[in-house]
Gaussian input, Z-matrix of N, CA and C with variables (Angstrom, degrees):
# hf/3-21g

backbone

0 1
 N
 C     1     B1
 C     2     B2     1     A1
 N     3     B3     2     A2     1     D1
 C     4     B4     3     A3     2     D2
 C     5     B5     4     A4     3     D3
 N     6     B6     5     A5     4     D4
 C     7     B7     6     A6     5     D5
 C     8     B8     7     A7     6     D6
 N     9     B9     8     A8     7     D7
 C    10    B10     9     A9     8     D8
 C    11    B11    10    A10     9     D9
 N    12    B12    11    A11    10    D10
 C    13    B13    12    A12    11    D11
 C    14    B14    13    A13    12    D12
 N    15    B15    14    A14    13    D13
 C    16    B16    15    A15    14    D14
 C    17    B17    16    A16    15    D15
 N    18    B18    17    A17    16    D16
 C    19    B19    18    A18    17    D17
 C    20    B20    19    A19    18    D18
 N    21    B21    20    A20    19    D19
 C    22    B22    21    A21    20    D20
 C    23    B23    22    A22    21    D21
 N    24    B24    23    A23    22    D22
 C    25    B25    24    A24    23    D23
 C    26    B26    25    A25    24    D24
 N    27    B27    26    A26    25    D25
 C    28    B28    27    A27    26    D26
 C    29    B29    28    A28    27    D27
 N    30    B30    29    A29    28    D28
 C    31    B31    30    A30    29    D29
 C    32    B32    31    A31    30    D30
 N    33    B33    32    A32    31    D31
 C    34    B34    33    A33    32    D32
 C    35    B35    34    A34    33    D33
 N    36    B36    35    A35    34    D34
 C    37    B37    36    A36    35    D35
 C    38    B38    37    A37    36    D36
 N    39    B39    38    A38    37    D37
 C    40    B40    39    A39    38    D38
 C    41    B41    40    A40    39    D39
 N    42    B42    41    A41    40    D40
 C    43    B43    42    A42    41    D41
 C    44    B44    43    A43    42    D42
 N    45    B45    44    A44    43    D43
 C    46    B46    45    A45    44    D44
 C    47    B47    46    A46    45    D45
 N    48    B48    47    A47    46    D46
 C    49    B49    48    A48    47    D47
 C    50    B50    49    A49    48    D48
 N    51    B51    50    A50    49    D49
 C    52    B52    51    A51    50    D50
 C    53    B53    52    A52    51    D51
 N    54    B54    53    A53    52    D52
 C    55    B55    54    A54    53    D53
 C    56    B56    55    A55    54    D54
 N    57    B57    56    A56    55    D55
 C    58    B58    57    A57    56    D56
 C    59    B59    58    A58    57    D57
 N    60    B60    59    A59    58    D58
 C    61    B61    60    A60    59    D59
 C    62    B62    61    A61    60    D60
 N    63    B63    62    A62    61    D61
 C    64    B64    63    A63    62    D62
 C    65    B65    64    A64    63    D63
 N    66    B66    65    A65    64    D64
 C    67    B67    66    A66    65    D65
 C    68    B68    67    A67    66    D66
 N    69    B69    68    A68    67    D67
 C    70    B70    69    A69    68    D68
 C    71    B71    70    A70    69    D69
 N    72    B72    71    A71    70    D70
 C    73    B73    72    A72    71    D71
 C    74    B74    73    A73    72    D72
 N    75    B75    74    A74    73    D73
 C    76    B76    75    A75    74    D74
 C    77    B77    76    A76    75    D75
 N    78    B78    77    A77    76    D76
 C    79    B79    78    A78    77    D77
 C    80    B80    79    A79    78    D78
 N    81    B81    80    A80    79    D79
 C    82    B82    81    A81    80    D80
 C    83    B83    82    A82    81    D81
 N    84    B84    83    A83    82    D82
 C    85    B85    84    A84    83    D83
 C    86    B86    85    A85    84    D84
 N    87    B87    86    A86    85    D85
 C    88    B88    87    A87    86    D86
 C    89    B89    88    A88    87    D87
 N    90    B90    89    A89    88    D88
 C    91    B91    90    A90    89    D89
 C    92    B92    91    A91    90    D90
 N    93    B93    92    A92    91    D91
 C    94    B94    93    A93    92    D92
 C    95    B95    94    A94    93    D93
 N    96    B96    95    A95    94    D94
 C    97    B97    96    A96    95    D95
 C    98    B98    97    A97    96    D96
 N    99    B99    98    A98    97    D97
 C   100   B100    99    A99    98    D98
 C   101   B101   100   A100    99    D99
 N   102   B102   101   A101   100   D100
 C   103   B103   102   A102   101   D101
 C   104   B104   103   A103   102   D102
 N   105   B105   104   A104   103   D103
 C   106   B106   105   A105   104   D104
 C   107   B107   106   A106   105   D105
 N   108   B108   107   A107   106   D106
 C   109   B109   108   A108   107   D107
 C   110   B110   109   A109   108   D108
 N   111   B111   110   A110   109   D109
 C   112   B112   111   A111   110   D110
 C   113   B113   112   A112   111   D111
 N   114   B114   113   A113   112   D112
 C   115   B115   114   A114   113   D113
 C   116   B116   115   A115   114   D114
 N   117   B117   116   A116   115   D115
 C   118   B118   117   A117   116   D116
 C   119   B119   118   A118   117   D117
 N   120   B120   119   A119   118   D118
 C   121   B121   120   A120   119   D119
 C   122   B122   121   A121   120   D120
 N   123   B123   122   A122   121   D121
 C   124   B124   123   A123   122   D122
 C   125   B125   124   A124   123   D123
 N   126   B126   125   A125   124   D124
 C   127   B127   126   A126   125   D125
 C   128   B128   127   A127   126   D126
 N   129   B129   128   A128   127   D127
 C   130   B130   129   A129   128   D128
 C   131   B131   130   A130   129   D129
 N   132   B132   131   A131   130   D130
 C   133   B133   132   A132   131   D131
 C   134   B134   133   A133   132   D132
 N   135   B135   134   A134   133   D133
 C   136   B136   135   A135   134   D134
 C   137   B137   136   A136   135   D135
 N   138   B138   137   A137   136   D136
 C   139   B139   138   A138   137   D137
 C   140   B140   139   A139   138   D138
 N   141   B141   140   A140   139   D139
 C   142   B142   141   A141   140   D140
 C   143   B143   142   A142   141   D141
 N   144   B144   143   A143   142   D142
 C   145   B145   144   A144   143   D143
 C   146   B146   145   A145   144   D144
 N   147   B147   146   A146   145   D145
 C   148   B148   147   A147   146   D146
 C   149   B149   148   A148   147   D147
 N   150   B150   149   A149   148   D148
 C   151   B151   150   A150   149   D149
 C   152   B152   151   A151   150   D150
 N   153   B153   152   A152   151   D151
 C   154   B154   153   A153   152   D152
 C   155   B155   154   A154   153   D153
 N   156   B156   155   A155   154   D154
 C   157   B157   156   A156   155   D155
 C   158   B158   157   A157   156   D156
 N   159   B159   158   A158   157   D157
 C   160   B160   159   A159   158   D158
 C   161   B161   160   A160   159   D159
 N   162   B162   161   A161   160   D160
 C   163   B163   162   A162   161   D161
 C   164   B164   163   A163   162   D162
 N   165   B165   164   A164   163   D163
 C   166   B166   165   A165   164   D164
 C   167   B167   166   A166   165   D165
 N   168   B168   167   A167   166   D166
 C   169   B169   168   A168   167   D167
 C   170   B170   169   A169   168   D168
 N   171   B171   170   A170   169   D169
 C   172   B172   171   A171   170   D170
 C   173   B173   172   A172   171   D171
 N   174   B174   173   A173   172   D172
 C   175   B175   174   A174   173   D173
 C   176   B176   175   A175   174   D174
 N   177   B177   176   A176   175   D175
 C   178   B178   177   A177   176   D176
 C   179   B179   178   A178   177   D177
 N   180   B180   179   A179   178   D178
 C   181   B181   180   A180   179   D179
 C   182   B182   181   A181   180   D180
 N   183   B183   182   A182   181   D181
 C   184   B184   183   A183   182   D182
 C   185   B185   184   A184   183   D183
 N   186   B186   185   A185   184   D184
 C   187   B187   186   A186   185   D185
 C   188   B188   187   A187   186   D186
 N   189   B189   188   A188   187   D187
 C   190   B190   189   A189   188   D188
 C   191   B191   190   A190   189   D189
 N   192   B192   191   A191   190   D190
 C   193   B193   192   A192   191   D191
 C   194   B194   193   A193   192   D192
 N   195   B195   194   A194   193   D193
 C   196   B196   195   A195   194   D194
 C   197   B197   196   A196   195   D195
 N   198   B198   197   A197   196   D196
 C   199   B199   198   A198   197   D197
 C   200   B200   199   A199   198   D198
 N   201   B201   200   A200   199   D199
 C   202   B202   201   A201   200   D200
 C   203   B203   202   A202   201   D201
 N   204   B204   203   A203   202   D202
 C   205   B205   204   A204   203   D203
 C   206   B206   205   A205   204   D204
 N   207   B207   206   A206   205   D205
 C   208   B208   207   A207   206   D206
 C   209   B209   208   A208   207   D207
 N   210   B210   209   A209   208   D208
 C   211   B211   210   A210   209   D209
 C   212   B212   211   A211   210   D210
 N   213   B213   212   A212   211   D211
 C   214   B214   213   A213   212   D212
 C   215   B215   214   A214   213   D213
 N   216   B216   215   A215   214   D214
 C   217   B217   216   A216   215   D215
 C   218   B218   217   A217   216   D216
 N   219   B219   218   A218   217   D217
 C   220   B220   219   A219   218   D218
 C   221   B221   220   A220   219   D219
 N   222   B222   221   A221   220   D220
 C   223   B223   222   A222   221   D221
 C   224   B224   223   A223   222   D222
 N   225   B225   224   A224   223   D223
 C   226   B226   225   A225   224   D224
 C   227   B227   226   A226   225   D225
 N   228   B228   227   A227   226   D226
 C   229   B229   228   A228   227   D227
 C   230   B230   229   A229   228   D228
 N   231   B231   230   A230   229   D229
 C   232   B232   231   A231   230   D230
 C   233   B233   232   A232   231   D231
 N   234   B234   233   A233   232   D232
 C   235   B235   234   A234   233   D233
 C   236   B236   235   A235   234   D234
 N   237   B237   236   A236   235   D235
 C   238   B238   237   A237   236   D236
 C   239   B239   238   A238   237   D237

   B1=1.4437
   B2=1.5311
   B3=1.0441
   B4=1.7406
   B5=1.8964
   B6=0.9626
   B7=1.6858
   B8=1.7453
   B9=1.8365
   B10=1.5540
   B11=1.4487
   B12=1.6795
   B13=1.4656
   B14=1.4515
   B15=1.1676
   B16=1.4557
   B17=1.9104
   B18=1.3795
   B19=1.3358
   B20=1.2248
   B21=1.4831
   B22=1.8784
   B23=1.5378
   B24=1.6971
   B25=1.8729
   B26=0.6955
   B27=1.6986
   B28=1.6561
   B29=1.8042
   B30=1.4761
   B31=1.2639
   B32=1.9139
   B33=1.7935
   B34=1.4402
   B35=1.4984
   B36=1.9241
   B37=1.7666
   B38=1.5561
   B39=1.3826
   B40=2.2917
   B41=1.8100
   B42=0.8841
   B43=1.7040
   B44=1.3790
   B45=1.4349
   B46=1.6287
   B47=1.5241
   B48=1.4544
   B49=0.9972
   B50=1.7965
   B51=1.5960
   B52=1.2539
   B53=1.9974
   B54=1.0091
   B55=1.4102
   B56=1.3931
   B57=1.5123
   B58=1.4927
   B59=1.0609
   B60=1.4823
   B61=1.8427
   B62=1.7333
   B63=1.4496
   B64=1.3661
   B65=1.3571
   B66=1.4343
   B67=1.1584
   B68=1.4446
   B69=1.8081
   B70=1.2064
   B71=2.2328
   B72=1.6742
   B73=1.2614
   B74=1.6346
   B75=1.2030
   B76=1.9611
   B77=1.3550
   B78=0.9441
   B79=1.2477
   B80=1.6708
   B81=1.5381
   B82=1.3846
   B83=1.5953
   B84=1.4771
   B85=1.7872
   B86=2.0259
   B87=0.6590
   B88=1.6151
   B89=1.7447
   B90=1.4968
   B91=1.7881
   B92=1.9903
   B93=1.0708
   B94=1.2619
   B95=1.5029
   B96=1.5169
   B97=1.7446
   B98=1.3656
   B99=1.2849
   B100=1.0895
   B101=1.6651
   B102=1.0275
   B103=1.6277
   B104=1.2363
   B105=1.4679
   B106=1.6781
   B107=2.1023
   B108=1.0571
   B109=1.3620
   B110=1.6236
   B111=1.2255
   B112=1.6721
   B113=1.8951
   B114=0.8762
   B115=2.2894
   B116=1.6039
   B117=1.3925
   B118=1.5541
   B119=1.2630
   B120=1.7485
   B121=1.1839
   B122=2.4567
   B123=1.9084
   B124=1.3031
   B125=0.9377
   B126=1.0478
   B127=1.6319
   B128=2.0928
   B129=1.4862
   B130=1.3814
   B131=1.3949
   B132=1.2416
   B133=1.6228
   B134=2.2334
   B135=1.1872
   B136=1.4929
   B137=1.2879
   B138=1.6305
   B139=1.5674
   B140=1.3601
   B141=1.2192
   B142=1.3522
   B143=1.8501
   B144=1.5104
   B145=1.3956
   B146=1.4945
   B147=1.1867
   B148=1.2925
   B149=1.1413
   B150=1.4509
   B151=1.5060
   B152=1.7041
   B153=1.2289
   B154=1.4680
   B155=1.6677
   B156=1.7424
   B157=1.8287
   B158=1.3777
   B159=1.5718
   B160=1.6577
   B161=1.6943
   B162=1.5379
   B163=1.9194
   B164=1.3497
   B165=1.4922
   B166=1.1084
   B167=1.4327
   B168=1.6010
   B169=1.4588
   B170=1.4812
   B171=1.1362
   B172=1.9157
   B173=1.2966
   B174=1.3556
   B175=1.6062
   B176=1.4280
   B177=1.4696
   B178=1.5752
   B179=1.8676
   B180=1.5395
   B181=1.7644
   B182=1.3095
   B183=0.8924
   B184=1.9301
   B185=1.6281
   B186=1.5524
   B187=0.8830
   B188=1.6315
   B189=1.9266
   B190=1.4054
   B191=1.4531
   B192=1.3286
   B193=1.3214
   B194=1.5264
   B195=1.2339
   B196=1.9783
   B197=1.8353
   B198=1.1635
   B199=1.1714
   B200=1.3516
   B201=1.1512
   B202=1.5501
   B203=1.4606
   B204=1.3693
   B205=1.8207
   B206=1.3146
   B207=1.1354
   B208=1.4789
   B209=1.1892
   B210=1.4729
   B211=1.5078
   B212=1.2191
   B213=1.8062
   B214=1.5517
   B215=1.5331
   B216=0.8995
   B217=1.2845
   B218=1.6970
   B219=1.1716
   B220=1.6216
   B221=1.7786
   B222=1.6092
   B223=1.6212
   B224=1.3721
   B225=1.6082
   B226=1.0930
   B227=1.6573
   B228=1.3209
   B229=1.3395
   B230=1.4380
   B231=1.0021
   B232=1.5578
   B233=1.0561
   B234=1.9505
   B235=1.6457
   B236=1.3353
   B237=1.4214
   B238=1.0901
   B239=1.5580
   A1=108.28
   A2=132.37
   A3=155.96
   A4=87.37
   A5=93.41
   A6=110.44
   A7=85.75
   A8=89.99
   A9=94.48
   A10=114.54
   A11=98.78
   A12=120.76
   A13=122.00
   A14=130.02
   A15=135.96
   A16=100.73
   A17=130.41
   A18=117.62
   A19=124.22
   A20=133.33
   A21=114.54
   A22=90.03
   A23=118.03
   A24=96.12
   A25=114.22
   A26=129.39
   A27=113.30
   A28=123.89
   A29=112.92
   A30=103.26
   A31=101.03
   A32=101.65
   A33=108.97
   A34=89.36
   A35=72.15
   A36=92.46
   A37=132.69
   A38=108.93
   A39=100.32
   A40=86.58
   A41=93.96
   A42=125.74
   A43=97.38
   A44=121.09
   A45=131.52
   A46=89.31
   A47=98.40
   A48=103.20
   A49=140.31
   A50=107.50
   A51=122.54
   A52=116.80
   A53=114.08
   A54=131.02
   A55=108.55
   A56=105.42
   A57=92.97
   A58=165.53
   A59=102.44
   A60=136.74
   A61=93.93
   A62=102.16
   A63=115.55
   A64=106.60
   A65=140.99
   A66=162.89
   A67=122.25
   A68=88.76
   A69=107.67
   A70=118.37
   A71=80.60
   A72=119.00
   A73=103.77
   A74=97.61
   A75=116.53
   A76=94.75
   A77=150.57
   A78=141.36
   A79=105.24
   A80=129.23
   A81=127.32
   A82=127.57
   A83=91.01
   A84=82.28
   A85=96.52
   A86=107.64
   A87=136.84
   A88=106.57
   A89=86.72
   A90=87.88
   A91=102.70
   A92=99.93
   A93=107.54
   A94=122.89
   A95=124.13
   A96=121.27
   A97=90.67
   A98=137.89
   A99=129.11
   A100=116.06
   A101=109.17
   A102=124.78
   A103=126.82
   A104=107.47
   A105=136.06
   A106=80.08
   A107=135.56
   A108=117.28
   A109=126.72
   A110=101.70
   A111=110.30
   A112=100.67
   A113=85.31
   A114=87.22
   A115=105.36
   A116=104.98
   A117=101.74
   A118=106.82
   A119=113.52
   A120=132.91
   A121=89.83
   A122=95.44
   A123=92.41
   A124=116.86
   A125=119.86
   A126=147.42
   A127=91.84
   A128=97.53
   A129=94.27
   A130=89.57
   A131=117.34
   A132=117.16
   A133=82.89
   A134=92.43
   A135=101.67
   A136=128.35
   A137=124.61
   A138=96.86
   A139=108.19
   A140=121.32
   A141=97.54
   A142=158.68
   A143=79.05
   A144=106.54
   A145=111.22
   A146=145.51
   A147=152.48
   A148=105.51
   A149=118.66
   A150=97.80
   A151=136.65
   A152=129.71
   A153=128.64
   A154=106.74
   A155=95.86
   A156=96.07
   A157=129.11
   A158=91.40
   A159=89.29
   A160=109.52
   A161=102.53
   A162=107.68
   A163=115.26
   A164=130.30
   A165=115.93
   A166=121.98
   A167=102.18
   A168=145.61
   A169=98.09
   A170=93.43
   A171=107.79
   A172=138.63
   A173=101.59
   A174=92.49
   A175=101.59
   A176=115.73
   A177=145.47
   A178=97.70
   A179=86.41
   A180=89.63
   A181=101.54
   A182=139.91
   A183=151.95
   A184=93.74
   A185=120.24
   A186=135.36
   A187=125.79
   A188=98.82
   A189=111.88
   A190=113.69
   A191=128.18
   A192=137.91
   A193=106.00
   A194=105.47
   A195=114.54
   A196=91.92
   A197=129.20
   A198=126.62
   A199=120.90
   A200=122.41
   A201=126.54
   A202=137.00
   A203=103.60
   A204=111.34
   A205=136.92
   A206=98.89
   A207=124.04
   A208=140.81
   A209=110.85
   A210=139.21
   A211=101.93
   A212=131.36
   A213=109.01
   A214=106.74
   A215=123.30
   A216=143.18
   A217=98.41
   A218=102.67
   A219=121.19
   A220=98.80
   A221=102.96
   A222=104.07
   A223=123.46
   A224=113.99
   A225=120.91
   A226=113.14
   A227=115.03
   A228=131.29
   A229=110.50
   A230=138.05
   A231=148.52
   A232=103.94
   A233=109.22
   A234=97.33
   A235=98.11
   A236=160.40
   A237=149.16
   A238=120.20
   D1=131.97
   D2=-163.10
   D3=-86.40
   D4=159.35
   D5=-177.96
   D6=-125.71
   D7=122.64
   D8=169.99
   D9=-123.46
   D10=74.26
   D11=165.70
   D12=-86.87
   D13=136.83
   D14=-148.33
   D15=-70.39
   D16=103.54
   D17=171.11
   D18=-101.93
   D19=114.07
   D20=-149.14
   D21=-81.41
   D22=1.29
   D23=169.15
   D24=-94.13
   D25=-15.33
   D26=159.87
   D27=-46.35
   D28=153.04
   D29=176.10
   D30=-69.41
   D31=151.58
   D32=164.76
   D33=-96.94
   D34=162.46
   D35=171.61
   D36=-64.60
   D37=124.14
   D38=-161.37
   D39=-56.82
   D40=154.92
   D41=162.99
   D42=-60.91
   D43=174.93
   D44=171.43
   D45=-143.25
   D46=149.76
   D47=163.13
   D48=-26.64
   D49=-63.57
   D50=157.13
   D51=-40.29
   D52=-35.01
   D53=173.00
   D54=-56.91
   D55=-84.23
   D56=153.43
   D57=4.60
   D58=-67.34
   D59=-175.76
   D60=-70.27
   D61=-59.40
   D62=-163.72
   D63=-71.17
   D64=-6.62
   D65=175.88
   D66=-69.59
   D67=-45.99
   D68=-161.55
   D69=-99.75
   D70=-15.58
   D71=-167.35
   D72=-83.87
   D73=-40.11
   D74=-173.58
   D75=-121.42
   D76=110.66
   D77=174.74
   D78=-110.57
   D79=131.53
   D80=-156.04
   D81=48.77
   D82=25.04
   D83=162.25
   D84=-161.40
   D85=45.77
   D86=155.46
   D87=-106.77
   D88=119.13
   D89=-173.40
   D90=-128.01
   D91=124.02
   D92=178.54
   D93=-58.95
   D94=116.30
   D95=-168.01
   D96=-84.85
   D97=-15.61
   D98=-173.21
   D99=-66.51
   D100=-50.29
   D101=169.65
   D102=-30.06
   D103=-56.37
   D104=-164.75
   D105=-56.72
   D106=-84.98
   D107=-165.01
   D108=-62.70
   D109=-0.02
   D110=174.16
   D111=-96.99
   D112=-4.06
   D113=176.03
   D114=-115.65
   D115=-41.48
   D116=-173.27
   D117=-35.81
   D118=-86.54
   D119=156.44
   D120=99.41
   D121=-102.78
   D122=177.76
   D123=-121.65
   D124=29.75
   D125=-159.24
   D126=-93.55
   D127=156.13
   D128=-173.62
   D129=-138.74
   D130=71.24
   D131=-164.25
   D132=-121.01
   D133=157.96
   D134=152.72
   D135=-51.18
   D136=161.88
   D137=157.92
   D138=-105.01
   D139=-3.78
   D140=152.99
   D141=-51.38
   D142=-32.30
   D143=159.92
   D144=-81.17
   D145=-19.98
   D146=151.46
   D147=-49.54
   D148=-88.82
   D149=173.26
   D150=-63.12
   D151=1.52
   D152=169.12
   D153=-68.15
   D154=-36.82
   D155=173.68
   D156=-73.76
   D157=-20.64
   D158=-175.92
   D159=-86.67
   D160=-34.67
   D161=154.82
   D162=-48.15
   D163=-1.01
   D164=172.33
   D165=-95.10
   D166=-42.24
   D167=-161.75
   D168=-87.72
   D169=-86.46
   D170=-174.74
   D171=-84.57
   D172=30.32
   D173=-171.37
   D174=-117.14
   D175=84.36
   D176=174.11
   D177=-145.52
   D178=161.36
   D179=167.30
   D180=-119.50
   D181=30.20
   D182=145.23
   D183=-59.81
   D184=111.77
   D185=169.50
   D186=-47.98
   D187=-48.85
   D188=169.55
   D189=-58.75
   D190=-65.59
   D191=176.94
   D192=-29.76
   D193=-41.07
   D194=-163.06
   D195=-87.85
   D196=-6.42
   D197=171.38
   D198=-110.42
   D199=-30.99
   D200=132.56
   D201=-37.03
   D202=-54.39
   D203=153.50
   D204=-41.11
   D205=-41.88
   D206=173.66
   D207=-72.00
   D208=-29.84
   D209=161.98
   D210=-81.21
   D211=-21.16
   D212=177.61
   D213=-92.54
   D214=-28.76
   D215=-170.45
   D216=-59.94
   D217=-52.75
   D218=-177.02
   D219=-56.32
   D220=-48.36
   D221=178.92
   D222=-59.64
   D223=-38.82
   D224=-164.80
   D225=-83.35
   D226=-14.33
   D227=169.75
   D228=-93.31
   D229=20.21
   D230=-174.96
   D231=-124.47
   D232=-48.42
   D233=-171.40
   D234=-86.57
   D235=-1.02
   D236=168.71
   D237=-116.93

C-alpha cells in the first residue's frame, strides 16, 4: 500500500481546461478534492471539514499558496 502523504516534488495534477474556466469564473472558492486525501492522512476528521479548510487555505492555483495552505491546515489539525 503507497502512502498518500502530500509531496510538493511529486508531480500535481495538470488542470483541464474546465478547471481553469471554473477557476477563473469563482475565483477563491474552487476547492481542490484532490487535497482532502493528501491532508487527511491519520487524521479522523470528516471530509467535509477537510475541505471547508482547504476553502480557506487553498483555494488559489498559485502552487506556493497551495503549499502553504497545506502546512496550516496540517497545523490546525494537530493542534486540535
Amino acid at each position: 500500500m503507497t502512502d498518500t502523504a502530500y509531496d510538493p516534488a511529486a508531480e500535481q495534477p495538470r488542470l483541464t481546461a474546465l478547471d481553469t474556466k471554473a477557476d477563473t469564473q469563482f475565483p477563491g472558492l474552487v476547492v481542490r478534492k484532490d487535497l482532502v486525501g493528501c491532508v487527511r492522512g491519520n487524521a479522523v476528521v470528516p471530509g467535509y471539514v477537510l475541505e471547508f479548510l482547504l476553502a480557506q487555505y487553498c483555494a488559489t492555483d498559485d502552487e506556493a499558496t497551495i503549499d502553504a495552505g497545506i502546512e496550516s491546515v496540517r497545523n490546525i489539525l494537530f493542534q486540535h
